[in-house]
C-alpha positions in Angstrom: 110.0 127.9 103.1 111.9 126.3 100.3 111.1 123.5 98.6 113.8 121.1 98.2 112.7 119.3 95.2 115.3 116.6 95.6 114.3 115.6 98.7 110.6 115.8 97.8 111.1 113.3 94.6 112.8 110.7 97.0 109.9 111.1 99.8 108.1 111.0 96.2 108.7 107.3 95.4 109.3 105.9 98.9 105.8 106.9 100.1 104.1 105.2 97.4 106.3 101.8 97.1 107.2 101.8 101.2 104.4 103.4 102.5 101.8 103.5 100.5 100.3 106.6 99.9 101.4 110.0 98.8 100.1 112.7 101.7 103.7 113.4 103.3 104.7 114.7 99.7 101.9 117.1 99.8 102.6 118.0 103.1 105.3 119.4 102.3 104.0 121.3 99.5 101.5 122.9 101.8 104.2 123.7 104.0 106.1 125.6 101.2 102.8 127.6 100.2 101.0 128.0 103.5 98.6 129.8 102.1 97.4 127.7 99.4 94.6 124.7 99.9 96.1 122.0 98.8 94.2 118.5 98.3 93.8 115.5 97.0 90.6 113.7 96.5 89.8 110.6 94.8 85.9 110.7 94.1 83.1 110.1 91.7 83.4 113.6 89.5 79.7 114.4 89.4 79.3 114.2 93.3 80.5 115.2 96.4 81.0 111.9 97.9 85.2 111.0 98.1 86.4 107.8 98.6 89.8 108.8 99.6 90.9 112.5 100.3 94.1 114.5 102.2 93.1 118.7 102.6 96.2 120.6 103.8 95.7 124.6 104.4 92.0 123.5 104.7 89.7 124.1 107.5 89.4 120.8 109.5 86.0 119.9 108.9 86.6 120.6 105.1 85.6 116.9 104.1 82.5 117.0 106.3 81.3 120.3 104.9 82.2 119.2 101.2 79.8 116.0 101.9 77.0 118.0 102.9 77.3 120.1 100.1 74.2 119.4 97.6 75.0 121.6 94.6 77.4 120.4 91.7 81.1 120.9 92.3 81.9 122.6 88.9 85.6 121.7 89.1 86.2 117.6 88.9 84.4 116.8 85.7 86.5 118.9 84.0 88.9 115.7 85.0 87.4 113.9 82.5 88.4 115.2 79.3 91.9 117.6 80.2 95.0 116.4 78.9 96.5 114.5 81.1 99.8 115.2 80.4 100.1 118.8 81.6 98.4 120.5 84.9 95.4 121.5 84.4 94.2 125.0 85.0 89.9 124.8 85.6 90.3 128.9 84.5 90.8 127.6 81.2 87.6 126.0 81.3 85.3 128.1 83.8 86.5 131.6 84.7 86.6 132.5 88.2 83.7 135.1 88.0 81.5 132.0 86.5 82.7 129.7 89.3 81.8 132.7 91.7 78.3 132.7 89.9 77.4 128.8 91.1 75.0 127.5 94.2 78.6 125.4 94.7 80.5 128.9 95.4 78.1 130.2 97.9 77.6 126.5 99.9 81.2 125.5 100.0 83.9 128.1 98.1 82.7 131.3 100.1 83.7 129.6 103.2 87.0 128.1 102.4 89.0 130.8 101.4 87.2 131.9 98.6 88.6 129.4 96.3 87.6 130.6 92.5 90.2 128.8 90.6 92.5 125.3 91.4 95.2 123.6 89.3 95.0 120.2 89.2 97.4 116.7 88.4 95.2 114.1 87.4 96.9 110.9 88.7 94.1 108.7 87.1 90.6 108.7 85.7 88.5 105.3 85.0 85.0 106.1 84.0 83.6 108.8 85.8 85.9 108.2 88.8 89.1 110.4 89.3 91.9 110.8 91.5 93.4 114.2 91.2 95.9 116.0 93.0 94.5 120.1 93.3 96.2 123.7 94.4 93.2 125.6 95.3 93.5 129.1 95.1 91.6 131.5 97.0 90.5 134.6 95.3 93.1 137.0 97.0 96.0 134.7 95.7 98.5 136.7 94.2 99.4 136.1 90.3 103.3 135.6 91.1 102.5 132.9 94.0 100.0 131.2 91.4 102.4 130.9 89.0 105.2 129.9 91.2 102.9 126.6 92.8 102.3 125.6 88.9 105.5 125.4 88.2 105.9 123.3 91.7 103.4 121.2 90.2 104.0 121.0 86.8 107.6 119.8 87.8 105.8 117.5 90.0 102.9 115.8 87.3 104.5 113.5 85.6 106.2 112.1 89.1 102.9 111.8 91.2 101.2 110.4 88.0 103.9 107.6 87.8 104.2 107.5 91.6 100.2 107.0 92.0 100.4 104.0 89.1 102.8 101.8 90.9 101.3 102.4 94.2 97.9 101.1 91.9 99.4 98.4 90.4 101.0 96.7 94.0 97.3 97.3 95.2 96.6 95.3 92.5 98.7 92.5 92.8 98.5 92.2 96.5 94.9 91.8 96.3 95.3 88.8 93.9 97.8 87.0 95.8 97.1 85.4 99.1 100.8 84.3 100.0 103.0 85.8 102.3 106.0 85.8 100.4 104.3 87.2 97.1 106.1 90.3 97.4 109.9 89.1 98.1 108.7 86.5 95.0 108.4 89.5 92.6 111.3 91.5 93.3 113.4 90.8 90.0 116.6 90.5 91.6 118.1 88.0 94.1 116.7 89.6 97.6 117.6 88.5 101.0 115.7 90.1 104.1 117.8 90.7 106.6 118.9 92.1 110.9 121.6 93.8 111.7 123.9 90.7 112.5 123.2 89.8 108.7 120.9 87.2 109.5 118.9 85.7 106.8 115.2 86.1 107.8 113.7 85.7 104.2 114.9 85.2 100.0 113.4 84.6 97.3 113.9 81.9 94.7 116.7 83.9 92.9 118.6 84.7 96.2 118.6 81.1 96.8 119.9 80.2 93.6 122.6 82.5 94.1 123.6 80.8 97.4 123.3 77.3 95.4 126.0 78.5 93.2 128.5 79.7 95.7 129.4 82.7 93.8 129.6 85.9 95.8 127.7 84.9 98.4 127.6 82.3 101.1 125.8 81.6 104.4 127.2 80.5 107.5 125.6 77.9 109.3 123.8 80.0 111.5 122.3 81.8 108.5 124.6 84.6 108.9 124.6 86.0 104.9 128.6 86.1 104.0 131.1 85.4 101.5 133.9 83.3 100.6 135.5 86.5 99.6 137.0 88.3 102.3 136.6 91.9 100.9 133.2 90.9 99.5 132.5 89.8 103.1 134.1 93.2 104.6 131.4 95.3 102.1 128.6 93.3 103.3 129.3 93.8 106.9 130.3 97.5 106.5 127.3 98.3 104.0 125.0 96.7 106.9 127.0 98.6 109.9 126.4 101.9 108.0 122.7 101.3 107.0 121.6 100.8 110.6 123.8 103.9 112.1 122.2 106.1 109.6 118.9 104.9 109.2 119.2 105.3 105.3 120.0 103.4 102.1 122.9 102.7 101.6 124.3 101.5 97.8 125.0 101.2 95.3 128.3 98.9 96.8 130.2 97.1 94.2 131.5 93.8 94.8 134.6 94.5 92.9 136.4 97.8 92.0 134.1 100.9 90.6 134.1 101.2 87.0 134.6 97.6 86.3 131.9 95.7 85.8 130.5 93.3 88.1 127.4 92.6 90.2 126.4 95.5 93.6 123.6 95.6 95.7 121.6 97.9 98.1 120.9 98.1 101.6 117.4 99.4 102.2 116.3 100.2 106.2 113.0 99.6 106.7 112.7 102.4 110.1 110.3 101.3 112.3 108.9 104.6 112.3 107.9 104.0 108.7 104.7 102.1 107.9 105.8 98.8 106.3 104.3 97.7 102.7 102.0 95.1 104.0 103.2 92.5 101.8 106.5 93.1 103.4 105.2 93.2 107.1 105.3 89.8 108.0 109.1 89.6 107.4 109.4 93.1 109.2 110.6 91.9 112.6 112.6 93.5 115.0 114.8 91.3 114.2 114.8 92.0 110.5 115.2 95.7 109.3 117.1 95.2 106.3 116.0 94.7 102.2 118.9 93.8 100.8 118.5 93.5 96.6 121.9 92.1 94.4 121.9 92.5 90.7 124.3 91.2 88.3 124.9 92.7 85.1 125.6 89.1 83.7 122.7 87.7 84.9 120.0 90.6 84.4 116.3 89.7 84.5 113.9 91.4 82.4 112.9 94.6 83.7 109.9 97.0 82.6 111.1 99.7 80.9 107.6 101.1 80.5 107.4 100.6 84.6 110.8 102.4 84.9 110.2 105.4 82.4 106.9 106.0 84.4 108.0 106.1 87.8 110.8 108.5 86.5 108.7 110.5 84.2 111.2 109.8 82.1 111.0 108.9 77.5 111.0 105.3 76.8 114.6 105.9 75.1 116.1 107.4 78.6 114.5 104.3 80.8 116.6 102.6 78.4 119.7 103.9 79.1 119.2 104.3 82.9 118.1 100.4 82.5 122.1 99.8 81.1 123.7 102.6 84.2 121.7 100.2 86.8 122.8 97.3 86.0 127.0 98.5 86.0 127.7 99.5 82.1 129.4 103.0 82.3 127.8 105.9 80.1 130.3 105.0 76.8 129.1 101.1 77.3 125.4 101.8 77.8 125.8 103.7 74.7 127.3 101.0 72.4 124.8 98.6 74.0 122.0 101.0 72.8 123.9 101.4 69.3 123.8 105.1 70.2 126.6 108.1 69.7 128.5 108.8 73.3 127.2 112.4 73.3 123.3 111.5 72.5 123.6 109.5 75.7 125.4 112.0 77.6 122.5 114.4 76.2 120.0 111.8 77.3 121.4 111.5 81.4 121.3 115.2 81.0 117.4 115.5 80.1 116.9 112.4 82.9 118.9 115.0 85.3 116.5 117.4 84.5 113.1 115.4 84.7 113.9 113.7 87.8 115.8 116.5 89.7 119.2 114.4 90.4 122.8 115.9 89.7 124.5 113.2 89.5 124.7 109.6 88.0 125.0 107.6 91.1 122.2 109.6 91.9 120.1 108.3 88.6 121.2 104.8 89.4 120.1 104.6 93.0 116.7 106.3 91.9 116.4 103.5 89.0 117.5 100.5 91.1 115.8 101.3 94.2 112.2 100.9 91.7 113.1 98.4 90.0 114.1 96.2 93.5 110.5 97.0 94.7 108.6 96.1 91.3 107.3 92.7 90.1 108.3 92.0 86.5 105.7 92.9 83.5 106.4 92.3 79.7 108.9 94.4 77.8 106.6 96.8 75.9 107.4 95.7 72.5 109.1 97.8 70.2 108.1 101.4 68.7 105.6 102.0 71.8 108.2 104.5 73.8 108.1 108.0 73.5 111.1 109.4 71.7 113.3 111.7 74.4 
């Protein structure tokens, strides 16, 4: 099977801020490498008790055999001190023939494969607690099919890590709050929720304020969300019609002519086949299967660059620019905004191309907006703490 790593980045990021988890990702790994264990465990390294795990190419009872186990796993404490930014190979640590050599090989390993090695993502570590993402490969695995999954999953680390993070820090925050709308509240851009008729269900305080205004848009008064603007009202309508035929996002639309700048927004389904974030599910109706998020460049909030440069994997520099290409500036004006040379940027979208498998611009931009409609505003990291592209 091959692995379309496009598709897998976007399943990527809309498991962990939609869905809220990361299995149907790996699921599709173990689907490209049948033959490979694949898991991920989040557990206390120095026992065999997980709090959360997903096996795939495992035997079913894997998890119930692993907790009966009473011999030391020899593979997650080396969690603990890896470098975190790179997969981590446990051969480079234990070699297979010690691994073979442990009680931990002959209760658990001998029957699963013969697992004697694993790569391994570390998507976070807080005292001896890890959560790690692991190709576990049994002894009879070839060299060229090892070396083919790491590169899989090194192309994959710095996306699961970023991807596990925000899906942390939304935990986070929904714990702490105890209001419904806290959610819609933290999106950093006007956001109306939405049916199919254009219905207004839900906004927060900034899509109210645009209403209040009278700017681009208007409500009807049966709450129909509209505009005064009769091609602005057409986009609307049209961007709606096409979301719920297709079942996908649709955007970015621009409210004026492409290239000029000027405020857009998304349309983003929420299928009911998909597991809502349950700060959203109380708005989540069958009445109501539309996000819709608006920015305008002219009135931008402050966005996390830090956030944004993590859930891309991306240098603090490049989260930067992709910041400016959200928001409407084209490549030469996110450039001067940045006080950088035309071709450093171009050479910038190029290495963001790379890390986050898009091919295109509009691409980067609905990647990057999509995020940042989904994420509560944090402090601008102050200057000198990016990483340098």
């Amino acid at each position: 099977m091959t692995l379309n790593r496009e598709a897998l980045l976007h399943k990527l990021y809309s498991a962990a801020l939609l869905d809220g988890g990361l299995s149907g990702v790996l699921t599709d790994l173990a689907a490209a490498f049948p033959d490979l264990p694949i898991s991920y465990q989040a557990q206390c390294v120095y026992q065999n008790k997980l709090y959360d795990f997903a096996f795939f190419n495992h035997g079913s009872d894997t998890a119930e055999r692993l907790s009966r186990v009473e011999s030391p796993n020899p593979f997650p404490p080396i969690a603990l001190n890896c470098d975190v930014t790179d997969i981590v190979r446990t051969a480079e640590v234990i070699s297979p023939e010690e691994v073979e050599k442990t009680d931990f090989y002959d209760e658990f390993c001998r029957h699963d494969s013969h697992i004697n090695r694993a790569t391994g993502i570390i998507l976070h570590r807080q005292g001896a607690d890890s959560a790690f993402v692991a190709a576990n490969f049994p002894k009879e695995f070839s060299a060229d099919d090892e070396e083919r999954a790491n590169q899989v999953l090194r192309f994959l680390r710095p996306h699961l890590q970023g991807a596990f993070n925000l899906l942390l820090e939304v935990r986070k925050r929904e714990v702490n709050s105890a209001r419904y709308g806290f959610w819609l509240e933290q999106i950093p851009t006007p956001a109306f929720v939405v049916d199919g008729s254009r219905h207004i269900i839900h906004m927060n305080a900034l899509a109210e304020r645009v209403l209040e205004q009278g700017g681009a848009f208007t409500t009807s008064p049966g709450a129909i969300l509209s505009s005064a603007d009769g091609l602005i009202r057409k986009r609307i309508e049209d961007a709606v019609d096409r979301a719920q035929a297709t079942s996908t996002p649709v955007g970015p639309v621009f409210l004026r002519c492409p290239g000029r700048r000027g405020g857009f927004f998304f349309i983003l389904p929420v299928r009911p086949e998909d597991r809502a974030h349950p700060s959203l599910a109380p708005f989540l109706g069958p009445r109501m299967p539309f996000l819709m998020t608006y920015f305008d460049p002219e009135d931008r909030p402050k966005t996390a660059r830090g956030v944004l440069a993590g859930a891309l994997g991306v240098s603090e520099r490049e989260s930067a620019l992709v910041q400016e290409l959200v928001y409407g500036s084209s490549l030469r004006e996110s450039a001067e905004t940045l006080g950088i040379a035309y071709n450093t940027a171009r050479n910038q979208l190029a290495s963001v191309h790379t890390k986050t498998g898009t091919r295109s611009q509009a691409d980067v931009v609905r990647m990057g907006a999509q995020i940042l409609a989904r994420l509560p505003g944090v402090p601008e990291p102050e200057a000198g703490q990016g990483t340098d592209a």
